[in-house]
C-alpha positions as CSV (number, residue, x, y, z in Angstrom):
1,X,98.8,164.5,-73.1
2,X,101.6,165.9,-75.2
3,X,103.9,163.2,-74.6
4,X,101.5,160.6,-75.7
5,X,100.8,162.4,-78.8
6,X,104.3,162.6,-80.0
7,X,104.8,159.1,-79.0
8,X,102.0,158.0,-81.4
9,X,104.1,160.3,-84.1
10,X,107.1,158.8,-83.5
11,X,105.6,155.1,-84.1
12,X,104.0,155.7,-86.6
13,X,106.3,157.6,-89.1
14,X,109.2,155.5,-87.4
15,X,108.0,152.1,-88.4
16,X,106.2,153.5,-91.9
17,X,108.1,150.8,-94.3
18,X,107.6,153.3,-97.2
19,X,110.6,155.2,-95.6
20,X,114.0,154.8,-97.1
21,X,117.0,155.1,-95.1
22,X,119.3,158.0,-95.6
23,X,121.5,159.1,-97.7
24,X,124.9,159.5,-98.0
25,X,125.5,162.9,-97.7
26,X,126.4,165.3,-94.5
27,X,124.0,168.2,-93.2
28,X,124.6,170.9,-90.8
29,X,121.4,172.1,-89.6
30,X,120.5,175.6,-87.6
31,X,116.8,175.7,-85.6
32,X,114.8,177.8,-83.9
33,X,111.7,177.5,-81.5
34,X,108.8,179.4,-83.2
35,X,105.9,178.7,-80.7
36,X,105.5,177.2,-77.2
37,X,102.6,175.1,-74.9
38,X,103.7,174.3,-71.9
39,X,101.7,171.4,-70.0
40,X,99.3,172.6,-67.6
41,X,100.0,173.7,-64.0
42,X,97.2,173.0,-61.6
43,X,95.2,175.9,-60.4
44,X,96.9,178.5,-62.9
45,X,95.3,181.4,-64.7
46,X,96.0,184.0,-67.3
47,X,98.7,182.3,-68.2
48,X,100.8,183.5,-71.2
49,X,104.3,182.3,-72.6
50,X,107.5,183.1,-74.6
51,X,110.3,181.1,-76.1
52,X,113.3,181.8,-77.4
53,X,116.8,179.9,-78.0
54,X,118.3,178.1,-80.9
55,X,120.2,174.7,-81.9
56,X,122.5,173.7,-84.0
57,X,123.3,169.9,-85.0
58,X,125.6,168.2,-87.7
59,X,124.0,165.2,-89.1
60,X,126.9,162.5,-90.3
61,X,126.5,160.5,-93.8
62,X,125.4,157.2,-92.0
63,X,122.5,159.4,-90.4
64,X,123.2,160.0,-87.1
65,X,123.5,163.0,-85.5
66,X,124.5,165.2,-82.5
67,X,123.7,168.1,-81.5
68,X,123.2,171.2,-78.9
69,X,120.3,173.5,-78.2
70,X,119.3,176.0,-75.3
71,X,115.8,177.3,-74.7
72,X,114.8,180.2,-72.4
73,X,111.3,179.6,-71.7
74,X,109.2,182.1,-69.6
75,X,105.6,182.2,-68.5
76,X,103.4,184.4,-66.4
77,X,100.7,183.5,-64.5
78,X,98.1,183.7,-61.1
79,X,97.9,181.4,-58.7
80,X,95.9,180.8,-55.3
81,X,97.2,179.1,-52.7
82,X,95.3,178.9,-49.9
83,X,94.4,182.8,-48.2
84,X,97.2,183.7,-50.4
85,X,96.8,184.7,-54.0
86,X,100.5,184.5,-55.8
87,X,101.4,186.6,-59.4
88,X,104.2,185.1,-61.3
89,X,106.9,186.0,-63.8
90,X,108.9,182.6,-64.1
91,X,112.1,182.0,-66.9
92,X,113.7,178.7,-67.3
93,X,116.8,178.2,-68.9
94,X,117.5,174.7,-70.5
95,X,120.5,173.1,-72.4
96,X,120.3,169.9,-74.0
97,X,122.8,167.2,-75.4
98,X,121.0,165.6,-78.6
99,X,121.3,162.5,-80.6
100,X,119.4,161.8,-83.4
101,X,118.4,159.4,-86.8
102,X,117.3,160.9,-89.9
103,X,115.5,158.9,-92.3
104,X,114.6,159.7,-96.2
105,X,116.6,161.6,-98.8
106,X,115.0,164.9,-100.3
107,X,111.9,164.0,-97.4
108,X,113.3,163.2,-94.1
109,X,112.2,162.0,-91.0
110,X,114.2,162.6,-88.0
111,X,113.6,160.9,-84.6
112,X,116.0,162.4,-81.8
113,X,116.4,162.4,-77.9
114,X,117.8,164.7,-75.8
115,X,119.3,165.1,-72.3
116,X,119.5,168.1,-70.2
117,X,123.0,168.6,-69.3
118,X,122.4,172.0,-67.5
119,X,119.3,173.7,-66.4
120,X,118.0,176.0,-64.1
121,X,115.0,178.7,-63.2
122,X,114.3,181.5,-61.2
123,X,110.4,182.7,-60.1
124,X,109.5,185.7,-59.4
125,X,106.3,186.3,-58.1
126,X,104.1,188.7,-55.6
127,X,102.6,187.3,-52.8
128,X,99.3,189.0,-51.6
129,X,97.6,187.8,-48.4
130,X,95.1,188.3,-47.0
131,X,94.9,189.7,-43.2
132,X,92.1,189.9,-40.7
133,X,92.7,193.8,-40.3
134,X,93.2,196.9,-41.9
135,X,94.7,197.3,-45.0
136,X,93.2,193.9,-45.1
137,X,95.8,192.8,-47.8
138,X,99.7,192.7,-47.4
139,X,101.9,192.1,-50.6
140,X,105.5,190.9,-50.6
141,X,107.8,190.9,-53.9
142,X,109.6,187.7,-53.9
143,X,112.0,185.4,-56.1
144,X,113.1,181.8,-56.0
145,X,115.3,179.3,-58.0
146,X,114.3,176.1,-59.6
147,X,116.7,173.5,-60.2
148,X,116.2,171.4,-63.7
149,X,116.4,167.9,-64.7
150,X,114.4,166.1,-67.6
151,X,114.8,164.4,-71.7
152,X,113.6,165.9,-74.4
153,X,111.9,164.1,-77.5
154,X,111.8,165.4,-80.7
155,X,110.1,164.6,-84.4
156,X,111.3,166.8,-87.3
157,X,110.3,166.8,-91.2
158,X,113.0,168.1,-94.0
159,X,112.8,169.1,-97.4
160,X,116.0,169.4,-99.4
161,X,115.6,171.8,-102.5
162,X,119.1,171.2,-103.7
163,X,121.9,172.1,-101.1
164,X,119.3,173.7,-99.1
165,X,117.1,172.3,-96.6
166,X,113.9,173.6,-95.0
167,X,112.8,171.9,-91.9
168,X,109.9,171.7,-89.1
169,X,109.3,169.9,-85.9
170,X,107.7,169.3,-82.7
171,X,110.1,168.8,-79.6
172,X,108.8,168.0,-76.2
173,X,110.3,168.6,-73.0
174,X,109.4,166.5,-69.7
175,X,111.1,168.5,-66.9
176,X,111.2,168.2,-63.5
177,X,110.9,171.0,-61.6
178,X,111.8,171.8,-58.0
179,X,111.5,175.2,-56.7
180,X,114.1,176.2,-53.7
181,X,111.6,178.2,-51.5
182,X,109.2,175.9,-49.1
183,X,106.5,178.1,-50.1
184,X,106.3,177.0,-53.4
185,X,106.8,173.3,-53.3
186,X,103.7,172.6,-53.9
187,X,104.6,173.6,-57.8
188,X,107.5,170.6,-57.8
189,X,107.1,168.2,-59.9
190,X,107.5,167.1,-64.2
191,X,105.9,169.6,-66.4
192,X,105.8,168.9,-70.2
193,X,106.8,171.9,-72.7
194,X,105.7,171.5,-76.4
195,X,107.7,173.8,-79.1
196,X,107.5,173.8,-82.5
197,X,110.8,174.3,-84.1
198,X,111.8,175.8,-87.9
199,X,115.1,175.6,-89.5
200,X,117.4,175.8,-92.1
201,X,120.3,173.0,-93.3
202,X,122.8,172.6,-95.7
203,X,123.9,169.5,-97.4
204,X,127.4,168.2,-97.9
């Protein structure tokens, strides 16, 4: 549901003939994730997240632009599978190769892609099941690593208040997730992760 949203964004605002192409100066812009949604997992509950990480891009006169950014994304959540009710503590750690266009002058639109260039998880969790005899429960502490592949798709707005720029976005990450232990494969699969990112640039 993300994706599609953001897609809509990106049309729209790209193809909006009101919006002038950029102009000829440099930027070098530093961002941060503020706020996190990840997509949803099937069968989860009391889930909560955290986000952290940063990225840093230089944006060239002609309006391209290249950058790097790194999220560590955690969540915690229950799960039932089967007779077996899991708890888990789960941290993902993605970096990402970006390029992007900005459009506008003191407004700007930016429109950017990303690639994951390195990326892996671990999970934590502990497994309770449940036995047929006393105690009647048995609970095991466990961990397992997740491999990462996926893009990233970003839309971000600027305003330039002399050298100085201000700027918010949404970036969307569709991962693919595939979890080492047998146990857990029934979690692999693409997951979408929806951050909102603030930042700060300066102008050349």
């Amino acid at each position: 549901m993300y994706r599609r949203i953001l897609i809509i964004f990106l049309v729209v605002f790209g193809f909006l003939e009101t919006w002038a192409w950029a102009e000829g100066r440099s930027r070098l812009r530093l961002t941060t994730p503020i706020a996190a949604e990840y997509g949803d997992i099937e069968g989860a509950t009391n889930t909560t997240e955290q986000v952290s990480g940063y990225g840093v891009e230089y944006i060239f006169a002609n309006g391209f632009g290249l950058g790097w950014s790194a999220f560590i994304a955690k969540a915690k959540f229950d799960l039932t599978i089967g007779s077996t009710d899991l708890s888990f503590d789960q941290e993902t750690d993605s970096q990402f190769l970006d390029l992007s266009y900005l459009f506008g002058e003191k407004l700007t639109l930016q429109l950017s892609y990303g690639t994951l260039l390195d990326g892996s998880g671990k999970a934590r969790y502990s497994q309770t099941t449940t036995l047929p005899f006393p105690p009647y429960t048995f609970t095991a502490n466990l961990e397992d690593k997740i491999s990462l592949q996926g893009t990233a798709y970003g839309l971000t707005l600027g305003m330039a208040l002399g050298d100085i720029e201000l700027t918010y976005g949404l970036r969307l990450h569709h991962i693919n997730h595939d979890y080492q232990s047998t146990t857990l494969s029934i979690l692999d699969g693409e997951y979408d992760q929806l951050y909102q990112i603030a930042g700060i640039g300066v102008l050349f």
